[in-house]
C-alpha distance (Angstrom), angle and dihedral (degrees) to the residues before:
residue distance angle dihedral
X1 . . .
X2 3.63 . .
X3 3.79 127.9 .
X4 3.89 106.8 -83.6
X5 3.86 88.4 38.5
X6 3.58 85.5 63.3
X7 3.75 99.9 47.2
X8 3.95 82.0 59.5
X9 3.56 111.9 42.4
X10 3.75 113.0 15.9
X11 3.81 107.0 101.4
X12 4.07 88.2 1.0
X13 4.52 89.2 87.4
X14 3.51 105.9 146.0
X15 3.82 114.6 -85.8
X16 3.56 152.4 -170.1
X17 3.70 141.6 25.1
X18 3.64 89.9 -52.5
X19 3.35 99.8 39.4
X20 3.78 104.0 -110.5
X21 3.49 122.8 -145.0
X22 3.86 82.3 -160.9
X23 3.83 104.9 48.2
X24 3.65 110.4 -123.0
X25 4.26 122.8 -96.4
X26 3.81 107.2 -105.7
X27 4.31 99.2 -147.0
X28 3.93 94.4 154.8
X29 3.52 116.6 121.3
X30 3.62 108.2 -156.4
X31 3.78 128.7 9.5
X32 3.77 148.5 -119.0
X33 4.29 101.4 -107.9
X34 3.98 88.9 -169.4
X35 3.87 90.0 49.9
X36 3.72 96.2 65.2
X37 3.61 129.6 73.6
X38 3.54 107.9 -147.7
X39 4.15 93.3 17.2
X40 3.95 110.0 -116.8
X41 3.62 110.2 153.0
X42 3.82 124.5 59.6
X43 3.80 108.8 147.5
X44 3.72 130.5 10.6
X45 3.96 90.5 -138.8
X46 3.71 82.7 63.5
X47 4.03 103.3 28.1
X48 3.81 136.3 22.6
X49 4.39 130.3 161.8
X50 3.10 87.1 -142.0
X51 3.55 101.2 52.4
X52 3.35 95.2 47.0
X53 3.70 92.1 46.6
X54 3.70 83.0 67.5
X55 3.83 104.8 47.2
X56 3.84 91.2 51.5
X57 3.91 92.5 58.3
X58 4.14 88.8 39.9
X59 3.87 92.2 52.0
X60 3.28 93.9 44.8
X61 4.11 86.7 48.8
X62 3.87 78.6 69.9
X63 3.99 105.3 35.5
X64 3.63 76.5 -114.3
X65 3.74 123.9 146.9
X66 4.15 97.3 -144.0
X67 3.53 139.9 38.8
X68 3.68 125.6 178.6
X69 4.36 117.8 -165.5
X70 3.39 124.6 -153.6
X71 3.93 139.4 -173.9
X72 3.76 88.0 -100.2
X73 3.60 146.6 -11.4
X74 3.63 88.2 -97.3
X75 3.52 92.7 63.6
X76 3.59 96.9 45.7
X77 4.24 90.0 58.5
X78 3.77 89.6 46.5
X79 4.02 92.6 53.8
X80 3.77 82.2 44.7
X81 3.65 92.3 52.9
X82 4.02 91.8 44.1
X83 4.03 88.7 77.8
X84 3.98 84.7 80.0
X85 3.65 132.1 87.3
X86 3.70 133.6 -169.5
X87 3.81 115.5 -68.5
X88 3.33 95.0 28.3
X89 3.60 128.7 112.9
X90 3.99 138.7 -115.2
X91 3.51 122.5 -174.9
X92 3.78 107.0 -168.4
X93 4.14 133.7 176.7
X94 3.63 113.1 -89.0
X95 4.02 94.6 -135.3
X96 4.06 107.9 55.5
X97 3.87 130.7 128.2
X98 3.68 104.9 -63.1
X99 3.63 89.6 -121.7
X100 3.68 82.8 64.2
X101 3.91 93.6 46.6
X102 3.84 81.1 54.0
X103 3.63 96.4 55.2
X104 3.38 99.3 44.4
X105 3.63 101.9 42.1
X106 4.42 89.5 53.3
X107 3.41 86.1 62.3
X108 3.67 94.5 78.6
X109 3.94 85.2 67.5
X110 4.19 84.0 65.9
X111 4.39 92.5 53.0
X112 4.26 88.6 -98.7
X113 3.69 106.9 145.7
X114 3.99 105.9 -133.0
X115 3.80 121.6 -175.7
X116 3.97 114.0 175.8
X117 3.87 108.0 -143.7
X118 4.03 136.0 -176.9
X119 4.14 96.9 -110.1
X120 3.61 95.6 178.8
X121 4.13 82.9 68.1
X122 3.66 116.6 82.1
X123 3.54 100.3 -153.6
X124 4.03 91.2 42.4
X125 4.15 90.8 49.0
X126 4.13 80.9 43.2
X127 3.27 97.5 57.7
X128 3.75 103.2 33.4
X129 3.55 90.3 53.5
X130 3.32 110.8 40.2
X131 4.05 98.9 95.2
X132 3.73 143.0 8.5
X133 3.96 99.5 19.0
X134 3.62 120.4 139.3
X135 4.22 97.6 174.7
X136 3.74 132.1 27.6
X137 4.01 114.9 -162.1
X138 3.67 114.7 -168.9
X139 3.85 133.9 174.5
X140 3.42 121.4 -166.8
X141 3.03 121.2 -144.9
X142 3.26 98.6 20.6
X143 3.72 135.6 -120.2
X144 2.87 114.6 -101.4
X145 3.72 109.1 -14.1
X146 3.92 93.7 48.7
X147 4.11 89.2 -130.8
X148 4.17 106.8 176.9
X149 4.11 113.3 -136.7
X150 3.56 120.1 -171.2
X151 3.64 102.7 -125.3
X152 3.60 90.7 -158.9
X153 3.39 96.7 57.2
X154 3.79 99.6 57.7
X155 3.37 90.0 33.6
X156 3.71 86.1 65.4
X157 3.96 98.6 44.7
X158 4.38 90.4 43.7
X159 3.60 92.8 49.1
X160 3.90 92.5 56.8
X161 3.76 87.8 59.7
X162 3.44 96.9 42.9
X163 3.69 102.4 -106.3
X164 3.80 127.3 148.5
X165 3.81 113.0 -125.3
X166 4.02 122.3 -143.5
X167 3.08 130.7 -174.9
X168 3.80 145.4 -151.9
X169 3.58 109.6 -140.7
X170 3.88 98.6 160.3
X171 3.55 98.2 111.5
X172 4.14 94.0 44.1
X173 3.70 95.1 42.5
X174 3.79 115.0 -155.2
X175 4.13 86.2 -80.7
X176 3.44 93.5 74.3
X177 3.75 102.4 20.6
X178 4.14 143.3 33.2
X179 3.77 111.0 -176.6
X180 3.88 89.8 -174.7
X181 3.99 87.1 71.3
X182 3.88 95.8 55.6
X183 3.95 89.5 47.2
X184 3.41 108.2 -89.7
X185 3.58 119.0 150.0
X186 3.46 105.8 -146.4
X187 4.32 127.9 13.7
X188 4.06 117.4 -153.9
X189 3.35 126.3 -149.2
X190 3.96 133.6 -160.9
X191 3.43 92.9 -159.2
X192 3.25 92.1 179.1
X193 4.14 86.0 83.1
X194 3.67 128.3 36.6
X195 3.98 94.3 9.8
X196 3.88 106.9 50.7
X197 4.27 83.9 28.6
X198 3.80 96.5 -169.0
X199 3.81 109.2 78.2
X200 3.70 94.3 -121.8
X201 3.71 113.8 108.5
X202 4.24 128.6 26.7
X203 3.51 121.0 -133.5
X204 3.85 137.1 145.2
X205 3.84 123.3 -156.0
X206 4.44 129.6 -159.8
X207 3.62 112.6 -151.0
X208 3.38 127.7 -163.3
X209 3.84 156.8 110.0
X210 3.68 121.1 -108.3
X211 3.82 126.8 98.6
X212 4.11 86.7 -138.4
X213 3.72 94.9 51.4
X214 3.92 86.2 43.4
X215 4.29 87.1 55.1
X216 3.60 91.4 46.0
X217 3.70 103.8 47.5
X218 3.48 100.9 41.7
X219 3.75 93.7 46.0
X220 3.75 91.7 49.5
X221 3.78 84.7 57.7
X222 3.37 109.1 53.4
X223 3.83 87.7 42.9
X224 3.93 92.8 48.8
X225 3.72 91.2 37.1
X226 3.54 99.4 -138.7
X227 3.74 100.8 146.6
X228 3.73 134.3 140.9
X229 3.44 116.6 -125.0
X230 4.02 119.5 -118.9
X231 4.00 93.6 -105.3
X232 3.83 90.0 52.4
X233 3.99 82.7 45.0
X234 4.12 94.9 56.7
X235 4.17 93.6 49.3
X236 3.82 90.6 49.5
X237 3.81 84.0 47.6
X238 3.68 98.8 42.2
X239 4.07 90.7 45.9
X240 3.93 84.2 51.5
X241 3.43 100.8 65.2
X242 4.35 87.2 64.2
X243 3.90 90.4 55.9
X244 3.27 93.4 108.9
X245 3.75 103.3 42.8
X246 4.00 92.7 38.7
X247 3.62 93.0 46.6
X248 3.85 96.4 53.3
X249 3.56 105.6 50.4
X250 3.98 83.0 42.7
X251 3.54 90.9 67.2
X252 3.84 100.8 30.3
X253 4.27 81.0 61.1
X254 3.99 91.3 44.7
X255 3.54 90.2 54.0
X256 3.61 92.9 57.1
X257 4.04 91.6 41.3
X258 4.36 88.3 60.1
X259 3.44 92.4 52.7
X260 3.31 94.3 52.0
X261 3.79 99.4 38.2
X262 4.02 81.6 54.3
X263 3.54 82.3 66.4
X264 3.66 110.0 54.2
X265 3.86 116.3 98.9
X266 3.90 92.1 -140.6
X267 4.42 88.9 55.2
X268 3.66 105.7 96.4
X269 3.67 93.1 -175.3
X270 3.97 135.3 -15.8
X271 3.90 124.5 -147.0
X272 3.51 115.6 -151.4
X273 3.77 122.5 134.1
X274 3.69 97.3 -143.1
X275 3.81 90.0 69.7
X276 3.65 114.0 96.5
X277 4.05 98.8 -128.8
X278 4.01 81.7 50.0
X279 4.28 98.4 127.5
X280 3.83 84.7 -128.7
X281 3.62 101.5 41.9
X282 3.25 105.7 125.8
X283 4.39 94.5 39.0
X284 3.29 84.0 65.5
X285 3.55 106.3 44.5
X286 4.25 84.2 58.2
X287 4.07 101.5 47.1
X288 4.41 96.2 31.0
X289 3.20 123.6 71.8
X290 4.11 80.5 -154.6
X291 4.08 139.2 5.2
X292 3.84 90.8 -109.0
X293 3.88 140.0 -111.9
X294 4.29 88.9 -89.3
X295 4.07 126.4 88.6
X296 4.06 132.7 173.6
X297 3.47 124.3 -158.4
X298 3.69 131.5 170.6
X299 4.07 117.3 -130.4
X300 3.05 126.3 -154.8
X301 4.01 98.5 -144.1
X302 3.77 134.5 88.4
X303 4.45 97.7 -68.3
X304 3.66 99.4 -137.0
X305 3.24 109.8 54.0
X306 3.90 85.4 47.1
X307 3.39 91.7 58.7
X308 4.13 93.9 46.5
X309 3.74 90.9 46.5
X310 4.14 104.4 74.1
X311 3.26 121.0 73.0
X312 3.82 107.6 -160.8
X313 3.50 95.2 42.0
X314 3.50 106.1 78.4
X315 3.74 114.7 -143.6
X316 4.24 103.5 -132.0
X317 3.67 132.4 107.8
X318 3.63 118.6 -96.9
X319 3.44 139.8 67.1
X320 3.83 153.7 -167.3
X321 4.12 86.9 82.2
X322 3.94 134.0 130.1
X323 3.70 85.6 -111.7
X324 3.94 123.5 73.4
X325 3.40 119.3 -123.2
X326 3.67 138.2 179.6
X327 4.30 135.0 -159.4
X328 3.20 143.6 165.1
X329 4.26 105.4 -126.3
X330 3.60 94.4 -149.1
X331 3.98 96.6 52.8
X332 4.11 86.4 40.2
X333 3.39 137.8 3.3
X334 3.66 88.3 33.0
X335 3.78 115.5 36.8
X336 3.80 91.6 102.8
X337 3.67 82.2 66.6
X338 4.16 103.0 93.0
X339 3.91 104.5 -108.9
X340 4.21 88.1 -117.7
X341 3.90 90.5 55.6
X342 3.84 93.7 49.8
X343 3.43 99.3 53.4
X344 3.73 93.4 41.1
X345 4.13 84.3 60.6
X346 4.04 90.6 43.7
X347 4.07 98.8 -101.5
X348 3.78 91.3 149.3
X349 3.99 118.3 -169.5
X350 4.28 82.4 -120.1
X351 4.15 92.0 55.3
X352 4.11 108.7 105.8
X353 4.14 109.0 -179.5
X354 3.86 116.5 -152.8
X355 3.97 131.9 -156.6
X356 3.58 108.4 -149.3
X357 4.02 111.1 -135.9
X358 4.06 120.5 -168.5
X359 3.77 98.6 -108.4
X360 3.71 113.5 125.0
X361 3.72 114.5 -45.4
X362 3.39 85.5 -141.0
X363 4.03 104.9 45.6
X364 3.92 80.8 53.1
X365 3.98 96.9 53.3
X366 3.48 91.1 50.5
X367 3.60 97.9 41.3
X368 3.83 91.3 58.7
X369 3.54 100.4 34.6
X370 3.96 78.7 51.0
X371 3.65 93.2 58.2
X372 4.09 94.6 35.2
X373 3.89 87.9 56.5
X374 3.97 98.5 45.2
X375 4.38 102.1 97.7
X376 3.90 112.9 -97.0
X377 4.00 94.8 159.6
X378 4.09 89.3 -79.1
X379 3.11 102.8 100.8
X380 4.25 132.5 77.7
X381 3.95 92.8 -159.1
X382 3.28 147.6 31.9
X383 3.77 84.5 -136.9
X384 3.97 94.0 57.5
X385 3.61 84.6 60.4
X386 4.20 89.6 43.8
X387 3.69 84.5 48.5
X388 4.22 99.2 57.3
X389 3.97 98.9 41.2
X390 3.81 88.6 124.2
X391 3.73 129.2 -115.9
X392 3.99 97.9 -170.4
X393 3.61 102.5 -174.2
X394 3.51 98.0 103.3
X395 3.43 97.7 46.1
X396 4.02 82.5 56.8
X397 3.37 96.1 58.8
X398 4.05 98.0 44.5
X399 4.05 85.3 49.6
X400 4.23 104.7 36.2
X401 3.79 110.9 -169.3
């Protein structure tokens, strides 16, 4: 069965009394032990249909034998991050979600060794790998600076000291990317974002193969408790089965929005890995199937009022939803990140991050070039701001949806 096949009907067989086409949403807490023949379900902390409606069709997103949900993707790093003990050593990408930065820097409070290292450099991942490691944590691409690592490649160098590999796959989705074939141990999903696609309902999601990962993961959440309960199950399901269809006119759009970010006089840079300048190019173009629906650029205005000026963008943290959206990291997804530590990664005040939606390419080009062109202070002339008022046709035609 091939990939949008699956997204359909795997974990969506017919069900119920009346045969629903729709299975039916499991919201029972406990269960009758007399009533089933063998016994399966005892406690819907530990066991839910609908739940486990939902792992089989993400595992098999990922030719994966396991898949663990959780009640958010938060929850899903932090029973990642439970497979380490004190004294042992995590070696983790220096640009992630500062909710990961977070997570992984408190666990030097509980004796875990954490050193945050540039992956996407050879030499760096060389040398930062080459001994004494007993986790790897990669995202890729990165958030927010859209950094490429070649999974493979560390894979390689972590597995010759023994260390398990995970990585964050949220903003690749398992459309346009499956860790588990480059090596990686385990592949982590906010699926919150590109898999549910609608921005109504959290959830997080470990996939991988082995049966010890499988013991540990699903016994640390029972214990911990942090489950998702079957209704939040079935809209992460039912958004699933649009990956595909989301996901593609998502990038087809963001491809149009880099080129004409590139540009705009007040864009000092853009970050996008489907550009051909993009430092990891060509890593990209071998383990995606596609650049993604997610671009950074760095403007040279005043931030705020950027960010207040469009009007189908939405300005909120996030991503991987119908709905566009645009932030600036170090105002909001990362200000937990200490000021020091953001620079040091390259989280500038100037960088704004934007999630590509599937409204009109076109509405969206205009609406940003709108708000890029209105005068902040970064402009010399009125004409420069005449000048960039976007006509977006022939960017249409050089990217066809």
């Amino acid at each position: 069965m091939r990939f949008d096949t699956k997204l359909v009907h795997i974990g969506q067989e017919p069900d119920g009394p009346a045969g629903d086409v729709t299975p039916p949403i499991h919201v029972g807490t406990t269960y009758d032990r007399f009533a089933q023949d063998p016994v399966r379900y005892f406690y819907g902390r530990g066991e839910n249909p609908t739940r486990e409606a939902l792992e089989l069709c993400l595992a098999s997103l990922e030719d994966a034998r396991f898949c663990t949900v959780f009640s958010s993707g938060q929850a899903a790093a932090t029973t990642a991050l439970s497979l380490l003990s004190p004294g042992q050593r995590l070696v983790c990408c220096d640009d992630v979600y500062g909710g990961t930065h977070t997570l992984v820097v408190g666990l030097r409070r509980f004796g875990v060794r954490v050193d945050l290292v540039d992956l996407s450099d050879r030499d760096q991942a060389r040398a930062a790998l080459a001994t004494d490691v007993d986790m790897v944590w990669v995202e890729t691409p990165t958030n927010p600076l859209l950094k490429i690592v070649d999974i493979a490649e560390v894979t390689r160098l972590a597995h010759a000291n023994g260390a398990v590999v995970v990585v964050d796959n949220t903003f690749a989705s398992p459309v346009l990317q499956r860790p588990l074939r480059w090596g990686a141990d385990v592949s982590l999903h906010s699926t919150t974002k590109f898999i549910a696609g609608h921005s109504d309902v959290l959830g997080g999601a470990l996939v991988y193969d082995h049966p010890a990962l499988h013991a540990a993961f699903t016994e640390h959440r029972t214990v911990a408790g942090n489950v998702p309960g079957g209704l939040d199950c079935f809209l992460v399901h039912r958004g699933l089965k649009t990956l595909s269809l989301r996901v593609g006119r998502q990038v087809s759009t963001a491809r149009v929005l880099a080129d004409m970010l590139r540009g705009s006089p007040t864009v000092r840079e853009v970050r996008y890995p489907g550009l051909p300048d993009h430092p990891g190019h060509d890593i990209a173009a071998r383990q995606m199937a596609a650049p993604g629906s997610v671009i950074s650029f760095r403007y040279a205005g005043p931030v705020e009022p950027l960010l207040a000026s469009t009007t189908l963008f939405t300005c909120a943290v996030s991503l991987g939803g119908v709905r566009s959206l645009i932030e600036c990291p170090a105002l909001m997804t990362h200000r937990p990140v200490p000021r020091q530590a953001r620079l040091a990664a390259g989280i500038t005040d100037d960088l704004i991050r934007l999630s590509v939606g599937i409204e009109d390419p076109e509405d969206l080009a205009e609406d940003l070039g709108s708000a890029l062109a209105k005068p902040k202070g970064g402009f010399q002339t009125t004409e420069d701001m005449d000048d960039f008022r976007p006509s977006c046709d022939h960017l249409m035609h050089k990217h066809p949806l």
